[in-house]
Backbone atoms as SQL, in Angstrom:
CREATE TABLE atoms (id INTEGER PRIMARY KEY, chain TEXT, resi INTEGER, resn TEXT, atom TEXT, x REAL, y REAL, z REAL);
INSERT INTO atoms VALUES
  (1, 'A', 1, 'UNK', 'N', -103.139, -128.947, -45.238),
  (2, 'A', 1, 'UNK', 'CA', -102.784, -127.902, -44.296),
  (3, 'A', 1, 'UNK', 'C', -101.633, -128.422, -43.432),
  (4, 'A', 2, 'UNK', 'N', -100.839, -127.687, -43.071),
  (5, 'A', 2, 'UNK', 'CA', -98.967, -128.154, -42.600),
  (6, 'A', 2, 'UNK', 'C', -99.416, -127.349, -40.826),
  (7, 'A', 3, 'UNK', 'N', -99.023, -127.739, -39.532),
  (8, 'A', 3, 'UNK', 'CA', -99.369, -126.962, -38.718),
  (9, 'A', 3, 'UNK', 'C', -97.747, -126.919, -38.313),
  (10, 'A', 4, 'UNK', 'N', -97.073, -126.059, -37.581),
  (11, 'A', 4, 'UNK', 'CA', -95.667, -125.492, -36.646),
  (12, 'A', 4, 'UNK', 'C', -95.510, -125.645, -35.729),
  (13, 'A', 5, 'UNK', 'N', -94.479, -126.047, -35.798),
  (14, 'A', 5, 'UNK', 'CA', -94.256, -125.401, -34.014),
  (15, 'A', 5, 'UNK', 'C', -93.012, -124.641, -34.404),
  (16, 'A', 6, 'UNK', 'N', -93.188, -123.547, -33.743),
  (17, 'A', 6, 'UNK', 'CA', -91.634, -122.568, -34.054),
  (18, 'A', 6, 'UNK', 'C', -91.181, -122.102, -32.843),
  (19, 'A', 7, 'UNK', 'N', -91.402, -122.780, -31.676),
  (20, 'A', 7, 'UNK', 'CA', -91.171, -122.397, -30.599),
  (21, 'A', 7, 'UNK', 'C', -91.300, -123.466, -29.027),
  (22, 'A', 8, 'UNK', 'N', -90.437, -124.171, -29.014),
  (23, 'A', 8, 'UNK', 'CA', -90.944, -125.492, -28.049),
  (24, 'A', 8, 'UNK', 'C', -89.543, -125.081, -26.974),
  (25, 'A', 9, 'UNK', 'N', -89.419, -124.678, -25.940),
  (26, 'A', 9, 'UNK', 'CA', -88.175, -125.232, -25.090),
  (27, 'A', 9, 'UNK', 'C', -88.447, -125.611, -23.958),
  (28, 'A', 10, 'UNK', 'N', -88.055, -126.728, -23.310),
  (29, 'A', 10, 'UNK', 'CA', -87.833, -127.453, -21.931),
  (30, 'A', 10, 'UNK', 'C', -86.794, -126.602, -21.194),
  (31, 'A', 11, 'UNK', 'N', -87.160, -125.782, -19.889),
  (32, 'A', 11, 'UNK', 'CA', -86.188, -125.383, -19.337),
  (33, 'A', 11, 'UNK', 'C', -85.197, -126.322, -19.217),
  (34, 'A', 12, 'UNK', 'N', -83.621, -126.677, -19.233),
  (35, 'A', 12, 'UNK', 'CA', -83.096, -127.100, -19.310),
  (36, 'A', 12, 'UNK', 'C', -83.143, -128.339, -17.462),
  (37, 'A', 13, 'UNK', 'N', -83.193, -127.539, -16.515),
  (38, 'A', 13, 'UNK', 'CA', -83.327, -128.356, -15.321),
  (39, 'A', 13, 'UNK', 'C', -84.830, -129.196, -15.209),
  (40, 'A', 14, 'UNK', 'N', -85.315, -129.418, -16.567),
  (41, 'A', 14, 'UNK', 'CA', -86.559, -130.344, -16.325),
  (42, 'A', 14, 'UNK', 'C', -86.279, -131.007, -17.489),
  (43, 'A', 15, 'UNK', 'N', -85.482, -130.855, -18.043),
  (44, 'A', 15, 'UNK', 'CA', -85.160, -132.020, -19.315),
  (45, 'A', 15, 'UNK', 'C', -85.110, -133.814, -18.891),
  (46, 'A', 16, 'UNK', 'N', -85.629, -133.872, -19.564),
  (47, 'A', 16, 'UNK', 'CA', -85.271, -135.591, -19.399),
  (48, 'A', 16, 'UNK', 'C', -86.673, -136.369, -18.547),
  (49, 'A', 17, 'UNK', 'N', -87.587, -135.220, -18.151),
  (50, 'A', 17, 'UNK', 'CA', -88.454, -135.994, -17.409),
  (51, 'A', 17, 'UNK', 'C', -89.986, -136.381, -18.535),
  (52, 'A', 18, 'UNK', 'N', -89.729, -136.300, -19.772),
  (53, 'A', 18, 'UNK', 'CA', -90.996, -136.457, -20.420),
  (54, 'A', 18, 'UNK', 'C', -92.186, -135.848, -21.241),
  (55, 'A', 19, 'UNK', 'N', -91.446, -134.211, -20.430),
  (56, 'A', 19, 'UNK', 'CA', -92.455, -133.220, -20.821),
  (57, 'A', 19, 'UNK', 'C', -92.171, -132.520, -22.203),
  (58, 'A', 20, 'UNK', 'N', -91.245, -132.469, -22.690),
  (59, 'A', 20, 'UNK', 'CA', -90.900, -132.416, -24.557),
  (60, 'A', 20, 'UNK', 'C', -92.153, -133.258, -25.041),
  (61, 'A', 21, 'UNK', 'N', -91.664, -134.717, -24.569),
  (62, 'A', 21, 'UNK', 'CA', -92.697, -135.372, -25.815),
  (63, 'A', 21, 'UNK', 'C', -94.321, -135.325, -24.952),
  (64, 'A', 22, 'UNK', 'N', -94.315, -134.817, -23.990),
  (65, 'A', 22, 'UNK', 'CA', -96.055, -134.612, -23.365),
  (66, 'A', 22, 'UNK', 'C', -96.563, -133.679, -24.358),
  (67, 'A', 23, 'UNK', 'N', -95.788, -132.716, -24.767),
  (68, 'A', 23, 'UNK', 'CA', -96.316, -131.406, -25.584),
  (69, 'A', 23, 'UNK', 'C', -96.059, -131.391, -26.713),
  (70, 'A', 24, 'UNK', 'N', -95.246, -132.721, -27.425),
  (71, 'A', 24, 'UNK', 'CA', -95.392, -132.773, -28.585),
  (72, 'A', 24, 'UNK', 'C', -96.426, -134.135, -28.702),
  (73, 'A', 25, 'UNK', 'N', -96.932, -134.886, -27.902),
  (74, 'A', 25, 'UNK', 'CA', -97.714, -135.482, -28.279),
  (75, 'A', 25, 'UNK', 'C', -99.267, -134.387, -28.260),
  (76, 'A', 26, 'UNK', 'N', -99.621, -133.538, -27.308),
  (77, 'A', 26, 'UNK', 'CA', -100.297, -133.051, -27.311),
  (78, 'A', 26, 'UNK', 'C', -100.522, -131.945, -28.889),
  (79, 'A', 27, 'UNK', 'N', -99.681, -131.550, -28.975),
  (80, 'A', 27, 'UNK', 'CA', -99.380, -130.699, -30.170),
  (81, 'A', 27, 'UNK', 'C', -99.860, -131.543, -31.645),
  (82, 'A', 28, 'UNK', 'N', -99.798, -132.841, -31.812),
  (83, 'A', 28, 'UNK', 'CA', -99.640, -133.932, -32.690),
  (84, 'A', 28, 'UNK', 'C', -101.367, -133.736, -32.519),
  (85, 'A', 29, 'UNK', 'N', -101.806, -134.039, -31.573),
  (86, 'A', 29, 'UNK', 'CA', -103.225, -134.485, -31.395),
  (87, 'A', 29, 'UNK', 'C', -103.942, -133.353, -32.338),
  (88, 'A', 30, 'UNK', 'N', -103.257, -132.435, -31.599),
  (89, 'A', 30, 'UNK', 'CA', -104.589, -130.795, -32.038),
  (90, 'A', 30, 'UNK', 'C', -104.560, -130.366, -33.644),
  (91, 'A', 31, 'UNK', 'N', -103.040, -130.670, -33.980),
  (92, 'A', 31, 'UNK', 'CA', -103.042, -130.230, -35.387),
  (93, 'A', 31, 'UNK', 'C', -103.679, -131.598, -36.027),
  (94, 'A', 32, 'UNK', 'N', -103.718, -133.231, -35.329),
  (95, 'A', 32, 'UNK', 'CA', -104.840, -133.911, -36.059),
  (96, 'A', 32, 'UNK', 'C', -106.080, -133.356, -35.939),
  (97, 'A', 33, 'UNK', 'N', -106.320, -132.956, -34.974),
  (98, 'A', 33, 'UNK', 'CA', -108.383, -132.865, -35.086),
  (99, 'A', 33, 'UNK', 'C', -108.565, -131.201, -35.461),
  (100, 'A', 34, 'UNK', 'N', -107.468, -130.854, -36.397),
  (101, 'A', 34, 'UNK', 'CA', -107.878, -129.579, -37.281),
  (102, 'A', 34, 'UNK', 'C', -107.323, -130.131, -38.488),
  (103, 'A', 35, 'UNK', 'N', -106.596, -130.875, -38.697),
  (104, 'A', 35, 'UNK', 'CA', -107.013, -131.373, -40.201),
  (105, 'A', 35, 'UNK', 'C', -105.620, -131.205, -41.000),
  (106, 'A', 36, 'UNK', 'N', -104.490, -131.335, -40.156),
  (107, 'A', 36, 'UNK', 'CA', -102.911, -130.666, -40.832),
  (108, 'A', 36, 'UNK', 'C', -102.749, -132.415, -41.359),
  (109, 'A', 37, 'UNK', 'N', -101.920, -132.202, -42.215),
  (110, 'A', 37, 'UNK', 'CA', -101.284, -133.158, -43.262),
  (111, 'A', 37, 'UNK', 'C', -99.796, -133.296, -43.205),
  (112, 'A', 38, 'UNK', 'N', -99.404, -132.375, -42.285),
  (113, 'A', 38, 'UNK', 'CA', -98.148, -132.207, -42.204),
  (114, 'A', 38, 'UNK', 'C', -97.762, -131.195, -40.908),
  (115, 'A', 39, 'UNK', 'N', -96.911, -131.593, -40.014),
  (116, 'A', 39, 'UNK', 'CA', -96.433, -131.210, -39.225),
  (117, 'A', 39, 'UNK', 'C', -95.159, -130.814, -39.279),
  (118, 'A', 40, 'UNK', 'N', -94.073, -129.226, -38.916),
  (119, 'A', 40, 'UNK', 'CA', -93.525, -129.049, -39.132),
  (120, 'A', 40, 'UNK', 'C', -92.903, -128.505, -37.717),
  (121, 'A', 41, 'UNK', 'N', -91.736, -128.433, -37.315),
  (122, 'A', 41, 'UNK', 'CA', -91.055, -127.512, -36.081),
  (123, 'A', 41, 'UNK', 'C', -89.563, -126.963, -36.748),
  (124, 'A', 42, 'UNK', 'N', -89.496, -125.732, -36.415),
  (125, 'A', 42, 'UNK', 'CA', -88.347, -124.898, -36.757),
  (126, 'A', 42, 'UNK', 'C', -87.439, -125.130, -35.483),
  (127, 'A', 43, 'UNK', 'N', -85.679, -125.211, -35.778),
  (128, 'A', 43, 'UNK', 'CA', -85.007, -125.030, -34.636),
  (129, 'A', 43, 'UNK', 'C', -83.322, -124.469, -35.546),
  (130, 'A', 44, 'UNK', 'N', -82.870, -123.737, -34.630),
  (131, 'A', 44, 'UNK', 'CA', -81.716, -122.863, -34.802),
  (132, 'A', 44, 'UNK', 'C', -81.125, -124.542, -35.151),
  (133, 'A', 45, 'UNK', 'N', -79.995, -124.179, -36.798),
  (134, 'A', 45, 'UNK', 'CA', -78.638, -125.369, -36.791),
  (135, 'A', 45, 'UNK', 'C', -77.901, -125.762, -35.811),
  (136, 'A', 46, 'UNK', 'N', -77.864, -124.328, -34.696),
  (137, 'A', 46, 'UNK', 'CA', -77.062, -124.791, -33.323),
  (138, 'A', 46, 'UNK', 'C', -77.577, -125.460, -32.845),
  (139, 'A', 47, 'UNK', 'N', -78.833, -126.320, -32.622),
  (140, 'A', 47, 'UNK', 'CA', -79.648, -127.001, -31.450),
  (141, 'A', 47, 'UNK', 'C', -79.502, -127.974, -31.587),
  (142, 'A', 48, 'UNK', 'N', -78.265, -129.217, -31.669),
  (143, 'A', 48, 'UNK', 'CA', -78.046, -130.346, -32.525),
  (144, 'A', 48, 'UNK', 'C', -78.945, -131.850, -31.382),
  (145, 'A', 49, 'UNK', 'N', -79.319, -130.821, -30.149),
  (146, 'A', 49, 'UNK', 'CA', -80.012, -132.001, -29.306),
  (147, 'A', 49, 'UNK', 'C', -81.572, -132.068, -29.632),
  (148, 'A', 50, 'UNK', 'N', -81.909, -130.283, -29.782),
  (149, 'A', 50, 'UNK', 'CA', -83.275, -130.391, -30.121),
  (150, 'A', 50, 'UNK', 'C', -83.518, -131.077, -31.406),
  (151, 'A', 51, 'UNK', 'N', -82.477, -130.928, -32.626),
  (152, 'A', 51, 'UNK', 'CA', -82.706, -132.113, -33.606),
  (153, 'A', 51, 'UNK', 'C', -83.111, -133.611, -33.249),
  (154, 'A', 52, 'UNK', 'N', -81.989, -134.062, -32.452),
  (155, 'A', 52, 'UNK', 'CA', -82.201, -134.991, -32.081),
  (156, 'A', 52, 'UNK', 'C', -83.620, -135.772, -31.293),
  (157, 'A', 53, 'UNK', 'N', -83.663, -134.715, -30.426),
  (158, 'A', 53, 'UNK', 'CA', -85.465, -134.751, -29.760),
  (159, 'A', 53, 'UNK', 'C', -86.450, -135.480, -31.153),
  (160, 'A', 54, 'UNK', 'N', -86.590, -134.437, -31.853),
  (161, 'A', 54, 'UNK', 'CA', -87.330, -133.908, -32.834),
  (162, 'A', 54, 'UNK', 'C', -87.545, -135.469, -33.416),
  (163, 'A', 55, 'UNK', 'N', -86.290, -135.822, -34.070),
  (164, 'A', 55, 'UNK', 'CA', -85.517, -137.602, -34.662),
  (165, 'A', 55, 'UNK', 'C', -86.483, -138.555, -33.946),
  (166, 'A', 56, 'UNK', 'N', -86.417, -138.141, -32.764),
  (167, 'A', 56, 'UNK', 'CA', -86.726, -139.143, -31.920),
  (168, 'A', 56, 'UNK', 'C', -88.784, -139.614, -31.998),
  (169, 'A', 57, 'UNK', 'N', -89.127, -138.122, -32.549),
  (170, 'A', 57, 'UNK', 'CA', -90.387, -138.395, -32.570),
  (171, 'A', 57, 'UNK', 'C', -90.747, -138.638, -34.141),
  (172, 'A', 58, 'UNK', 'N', -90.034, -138.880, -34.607),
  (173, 'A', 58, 'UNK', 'CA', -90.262, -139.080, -36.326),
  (174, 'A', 58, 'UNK', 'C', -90.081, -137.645, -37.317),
  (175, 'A', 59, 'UNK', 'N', -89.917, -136.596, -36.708),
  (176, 'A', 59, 'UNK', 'CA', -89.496, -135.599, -37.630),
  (177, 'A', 59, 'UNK', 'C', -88.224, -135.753, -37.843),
  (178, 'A', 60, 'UNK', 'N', -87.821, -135.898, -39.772),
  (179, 'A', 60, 'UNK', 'CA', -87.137, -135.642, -40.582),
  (180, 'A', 60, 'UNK', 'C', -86.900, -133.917, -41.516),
  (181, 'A', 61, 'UNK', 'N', -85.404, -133.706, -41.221),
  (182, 'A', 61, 'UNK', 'CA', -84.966, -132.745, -42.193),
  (183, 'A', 61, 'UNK', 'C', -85.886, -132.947, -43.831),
  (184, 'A', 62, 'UNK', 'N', -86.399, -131.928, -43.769),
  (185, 'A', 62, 'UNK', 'CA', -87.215, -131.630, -45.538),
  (186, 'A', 62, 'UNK', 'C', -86.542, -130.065, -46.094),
  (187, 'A', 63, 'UNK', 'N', -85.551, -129.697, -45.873),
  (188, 'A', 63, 'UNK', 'CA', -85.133, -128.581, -46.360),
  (189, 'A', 63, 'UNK', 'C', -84.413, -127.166, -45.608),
  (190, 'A', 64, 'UNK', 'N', -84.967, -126.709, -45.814),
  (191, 'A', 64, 'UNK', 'CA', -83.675, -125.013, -44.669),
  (192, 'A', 64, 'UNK', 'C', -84.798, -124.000, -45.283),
  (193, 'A', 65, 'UNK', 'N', -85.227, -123.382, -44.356),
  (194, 'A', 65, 'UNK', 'CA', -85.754, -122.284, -44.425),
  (195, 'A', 65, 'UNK', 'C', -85.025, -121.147, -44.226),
  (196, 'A', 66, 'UNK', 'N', -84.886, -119.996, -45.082),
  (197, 'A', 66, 'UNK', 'CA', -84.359, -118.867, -45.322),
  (198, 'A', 66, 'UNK', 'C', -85.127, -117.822, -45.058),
  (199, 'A', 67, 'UNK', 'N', -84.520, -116.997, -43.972),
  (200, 'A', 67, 'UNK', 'CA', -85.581, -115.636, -43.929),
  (201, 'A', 67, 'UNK', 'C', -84.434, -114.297, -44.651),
  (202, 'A', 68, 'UNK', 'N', -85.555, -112.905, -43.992),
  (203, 'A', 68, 'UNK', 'CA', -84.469, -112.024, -43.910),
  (204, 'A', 68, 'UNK', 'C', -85.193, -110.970, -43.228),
  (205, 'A', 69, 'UNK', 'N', -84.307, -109.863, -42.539),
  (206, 'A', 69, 'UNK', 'CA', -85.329, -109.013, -41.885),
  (207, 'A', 69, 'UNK', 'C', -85.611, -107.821, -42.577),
  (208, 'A', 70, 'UNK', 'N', -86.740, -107.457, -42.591),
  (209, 'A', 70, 'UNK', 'CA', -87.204, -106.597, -43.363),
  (210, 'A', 70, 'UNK', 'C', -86.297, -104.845, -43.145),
  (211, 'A', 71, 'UNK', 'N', -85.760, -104.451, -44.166),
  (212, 'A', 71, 'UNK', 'CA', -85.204, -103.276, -43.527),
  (213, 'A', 71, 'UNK', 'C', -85.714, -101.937, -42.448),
  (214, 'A', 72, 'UNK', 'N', -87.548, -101.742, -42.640),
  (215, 'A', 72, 'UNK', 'CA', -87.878, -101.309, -41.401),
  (216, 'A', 72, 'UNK', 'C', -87.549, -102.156, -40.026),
  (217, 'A', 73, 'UNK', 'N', -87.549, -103.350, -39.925),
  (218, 'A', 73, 'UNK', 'CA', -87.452, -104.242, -38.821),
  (219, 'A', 73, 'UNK', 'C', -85.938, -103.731, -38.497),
  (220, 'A', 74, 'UNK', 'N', -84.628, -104.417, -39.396),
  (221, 'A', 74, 'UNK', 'CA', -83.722, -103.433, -38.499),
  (222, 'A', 74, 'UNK', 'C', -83.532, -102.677, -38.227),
  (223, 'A', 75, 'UNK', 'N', -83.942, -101.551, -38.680),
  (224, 'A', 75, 'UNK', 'CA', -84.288, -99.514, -38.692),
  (225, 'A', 75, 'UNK', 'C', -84.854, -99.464, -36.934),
  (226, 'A', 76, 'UNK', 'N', -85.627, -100.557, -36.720),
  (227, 'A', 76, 'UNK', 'CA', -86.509, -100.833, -35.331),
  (228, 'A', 76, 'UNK', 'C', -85.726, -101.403, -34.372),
  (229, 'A', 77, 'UNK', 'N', -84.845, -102.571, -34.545),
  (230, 'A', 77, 'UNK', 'CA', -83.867, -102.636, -33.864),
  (231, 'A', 77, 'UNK', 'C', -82.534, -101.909, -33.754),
  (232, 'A', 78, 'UNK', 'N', -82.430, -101.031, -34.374),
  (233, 'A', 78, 'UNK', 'CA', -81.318, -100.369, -34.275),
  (234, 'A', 78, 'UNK', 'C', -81.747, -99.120, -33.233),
  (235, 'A', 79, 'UNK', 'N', -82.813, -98.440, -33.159),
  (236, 'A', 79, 'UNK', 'CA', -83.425, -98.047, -32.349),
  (237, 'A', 79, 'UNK', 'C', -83.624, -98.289, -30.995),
  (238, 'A', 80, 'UNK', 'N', -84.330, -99.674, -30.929),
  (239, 'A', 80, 'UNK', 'CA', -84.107, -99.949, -29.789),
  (240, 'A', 80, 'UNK', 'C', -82.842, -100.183, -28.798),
  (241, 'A', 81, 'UNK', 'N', -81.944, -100.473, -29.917),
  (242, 'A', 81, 'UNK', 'CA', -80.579, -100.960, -28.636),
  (243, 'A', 81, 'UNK', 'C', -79.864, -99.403, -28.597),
  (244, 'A', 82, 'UNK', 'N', -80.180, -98.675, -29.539),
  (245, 'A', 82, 'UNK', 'CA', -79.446, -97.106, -29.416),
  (246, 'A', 82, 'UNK', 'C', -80.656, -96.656, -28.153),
  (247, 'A', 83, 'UNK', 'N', -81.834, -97.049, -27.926),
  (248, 'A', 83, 'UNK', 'CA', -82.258, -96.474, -26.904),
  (249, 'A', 83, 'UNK', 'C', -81.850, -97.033, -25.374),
  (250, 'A', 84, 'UNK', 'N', -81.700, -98.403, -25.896),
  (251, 'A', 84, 'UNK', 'CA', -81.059, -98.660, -24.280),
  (252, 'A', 84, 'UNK', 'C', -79.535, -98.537, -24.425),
  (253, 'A', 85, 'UNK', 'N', -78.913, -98.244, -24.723),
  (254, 'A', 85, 'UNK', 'CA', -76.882, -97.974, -24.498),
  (255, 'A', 85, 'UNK', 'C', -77.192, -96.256, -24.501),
  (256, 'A', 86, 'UNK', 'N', -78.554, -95.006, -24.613),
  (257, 'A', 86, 'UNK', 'CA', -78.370, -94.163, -23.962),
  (258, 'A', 86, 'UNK', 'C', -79.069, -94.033, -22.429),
  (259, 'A', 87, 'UNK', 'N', -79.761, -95.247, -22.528),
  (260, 'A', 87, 'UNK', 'CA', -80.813, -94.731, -20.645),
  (261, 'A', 87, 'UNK', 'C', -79.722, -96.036, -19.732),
  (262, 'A', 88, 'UNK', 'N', -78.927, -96.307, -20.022),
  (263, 'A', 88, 'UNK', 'CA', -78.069, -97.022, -19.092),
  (264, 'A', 88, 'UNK', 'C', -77.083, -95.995, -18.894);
C-alpha cells in the first residue's frame, strides 16, 4: 500500500523554522502504523524548492504523473468563471 501527500505548504513567512519536516515526519509515522510500503508526495515542476525539501527527506523522482480534466469538469469550470465575469 503507497500513502500521498498531494498537498503540503508552509506559509511562506514560517519557512525555515522546522515545521515542513514536523509534518512530514508526522505524516511518515501514520502511513507507517497503517502499513504503506511506499510513500509518495505530488508537487507542481514549478516548485524547484519544494523538490528540494522533499530531497532533503529522502524522496526521489520515480516518474511524472499525467492527468487530464474530465470534459464535464471543464464544462464546470467554464461555468463557473462565466458566472463570476457576469455578477462582477
Amino acid at each position: 500500500m503507497s500513502g500521498r501527500i498531494t498537498s503540503m505548504v508552509v506559509d511562506e513567512h514560517y519557512r525555515g523554522r522546522g515545521i515542513g519536516s514536523r509534518l512530514i515526519a508526522q505524516a511518515e509515522q501514520w502511513f507507517d502504523a497503517v502499513g504503506c510500503v511506499k510513500l509518495e508526495v505530488t508537487s507542481a515542476d514549478s516548485r524547484l524548492n519544494a523538490h528540494r525539501f522533499y530531497e532533503r527527506h529522502g524522496f526521489v523522482r520515480d516518474g511524472q504523473r499525467l492527468s487530464k480534466a474530465h470534459h464535464h469538469a471543464r464544462e464546470a469550470a467554464a461555468r463557473i468563471q462565466l458566472s463570476r465575469t457576469h455578477s462582477e
